[in-house]
C-alpha positions as CSV (number, residue, x, y, z in Angstrom):
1,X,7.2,61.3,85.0
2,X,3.6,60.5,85.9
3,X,2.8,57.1,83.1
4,X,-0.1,57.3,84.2
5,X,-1.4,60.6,82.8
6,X,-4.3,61.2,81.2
7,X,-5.9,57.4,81.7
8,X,-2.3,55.8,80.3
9,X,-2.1,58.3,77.2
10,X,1.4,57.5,76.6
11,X,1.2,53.6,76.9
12,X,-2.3,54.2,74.1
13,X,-0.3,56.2,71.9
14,X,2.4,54.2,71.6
15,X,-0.1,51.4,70.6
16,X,-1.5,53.0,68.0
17,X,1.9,54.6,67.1
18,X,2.9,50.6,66.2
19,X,5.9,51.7,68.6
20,X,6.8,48.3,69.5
21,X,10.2,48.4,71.7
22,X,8.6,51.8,73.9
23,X,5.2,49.9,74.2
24,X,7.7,46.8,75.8
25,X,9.6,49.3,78.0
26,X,6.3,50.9,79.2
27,X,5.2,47.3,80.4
28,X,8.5,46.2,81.9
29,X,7.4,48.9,84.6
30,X,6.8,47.6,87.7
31,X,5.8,49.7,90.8
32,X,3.6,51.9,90.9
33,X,4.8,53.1,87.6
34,X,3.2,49.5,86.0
35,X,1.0,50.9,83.1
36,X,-3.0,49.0,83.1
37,X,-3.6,47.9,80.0
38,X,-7.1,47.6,81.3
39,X,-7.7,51.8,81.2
40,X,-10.8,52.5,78.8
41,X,-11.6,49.1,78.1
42,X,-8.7,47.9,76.5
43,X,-8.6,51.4,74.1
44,X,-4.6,50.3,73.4
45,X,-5.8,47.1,72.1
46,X,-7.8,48.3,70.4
47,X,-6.3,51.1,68.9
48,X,-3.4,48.7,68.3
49,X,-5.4,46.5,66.0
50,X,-6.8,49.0,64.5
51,X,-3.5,50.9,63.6
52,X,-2.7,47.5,62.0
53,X,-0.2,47.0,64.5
54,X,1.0,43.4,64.2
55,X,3.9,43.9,66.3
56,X,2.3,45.5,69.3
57,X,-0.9,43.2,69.0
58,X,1.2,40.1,69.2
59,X,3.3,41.7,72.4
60,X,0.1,42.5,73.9
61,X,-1.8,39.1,73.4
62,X,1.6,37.6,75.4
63,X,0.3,39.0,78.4
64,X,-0.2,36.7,81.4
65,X,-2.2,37.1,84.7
66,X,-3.3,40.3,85.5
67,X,-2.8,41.8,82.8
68,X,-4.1,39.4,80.0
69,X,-5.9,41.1,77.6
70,X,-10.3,40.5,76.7
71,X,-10.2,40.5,72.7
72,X,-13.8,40.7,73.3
73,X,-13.7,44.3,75.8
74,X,-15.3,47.3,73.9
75,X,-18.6,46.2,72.5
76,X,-17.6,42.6,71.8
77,X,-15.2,42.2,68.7
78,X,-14.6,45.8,68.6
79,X,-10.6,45.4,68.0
80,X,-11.4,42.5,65.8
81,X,-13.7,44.9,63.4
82,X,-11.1,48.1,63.6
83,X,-8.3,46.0,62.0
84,X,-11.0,44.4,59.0
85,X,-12.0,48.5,58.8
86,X,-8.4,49.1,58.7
87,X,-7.6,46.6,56.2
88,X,-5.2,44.9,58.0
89,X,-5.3,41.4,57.2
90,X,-2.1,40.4,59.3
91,X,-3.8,41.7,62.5
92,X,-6.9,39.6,60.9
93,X,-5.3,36.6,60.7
94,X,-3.6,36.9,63.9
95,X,-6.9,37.6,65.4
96,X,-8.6,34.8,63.9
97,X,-5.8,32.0,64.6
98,X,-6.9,33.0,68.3
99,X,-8.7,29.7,70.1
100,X,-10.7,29.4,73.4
101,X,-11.9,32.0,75.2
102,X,-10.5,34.4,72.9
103,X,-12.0,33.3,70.0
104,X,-13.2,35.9,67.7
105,X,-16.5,35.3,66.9
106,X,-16.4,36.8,62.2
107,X,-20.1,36.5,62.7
108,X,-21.1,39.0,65.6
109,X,-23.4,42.2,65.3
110,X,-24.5,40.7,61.9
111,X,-21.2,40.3,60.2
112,X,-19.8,43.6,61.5
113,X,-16.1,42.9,60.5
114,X,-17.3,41.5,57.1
115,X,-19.2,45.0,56.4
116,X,-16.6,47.1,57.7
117,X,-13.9,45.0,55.0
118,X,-16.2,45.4,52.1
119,X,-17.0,49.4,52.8
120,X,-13.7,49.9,53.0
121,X,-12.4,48.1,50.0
122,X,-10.2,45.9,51.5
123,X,-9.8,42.8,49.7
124,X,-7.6,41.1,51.3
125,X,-9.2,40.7,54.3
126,X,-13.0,40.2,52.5
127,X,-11.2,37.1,51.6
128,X,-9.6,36.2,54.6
129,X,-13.0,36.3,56.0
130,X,-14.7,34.6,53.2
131,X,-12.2,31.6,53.8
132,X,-13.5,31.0,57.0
């Protein structure tokens, strides 16, 4: 089996499939079967967060080294504004509760997040934000 198909396809999928015990046997890998969660920018991340994933997201922010993930890759706080689109205040609050480095900035591209929340009719997470 190639993992590696498609620009990690399978690894991405199962990130925004919230399939939480594949997405940990794809990264126990090692060899030249080890998956890059760096392929398109952190798209699993993303797609992760924006799937509401709470599970996955937490497994992927546990990454060390190499393979740490940029909360900020894909036009800043793009993962951070899927899950407020998404309405899924769990991701939210994970990604919020982040510190240093990875700090989400709620504020960027002129309350993005905040926007994205209220067009969608999410309340729970327009007040999550508006707690902040």
């Amino acid at each position: 089996m190639d993992v590696h198909a498609r620009d990690e396809a399978a690894f991405r999928g199962a990130c925004m499939g919230g399939h939480v015990e594949v997405v940990r046997l794809l990264l126990s890998l090692e060899g030249d079967r080890r998956v890059d969660v760096h392929v398109d920018y952190m798209a699993a991340f993303h797609e992760a967060c924006s799937g509401g994933h709470v599970e996955v997201v937490q497994l992927l922010l546990s990454l060390e080294g190499d393979r740490r993930v940029d909360v900020h890759a894909v036009d800043g706080d793009a993962a951070f504004c899927g899950a407020c689109r998404g309405g899924h205040v769990e991701v939210v609050r994970l990604l919020v509760s982040l510190q240093g480095d990875r700090r989400v900035d709620v504020h960027a591209r002129d309350e993005a997040a905040f926007r994205d929340a209220c067009m969608g009719g999410h309340v729970d997470v327009v007040l999550l934000l508006l707690s902040l």
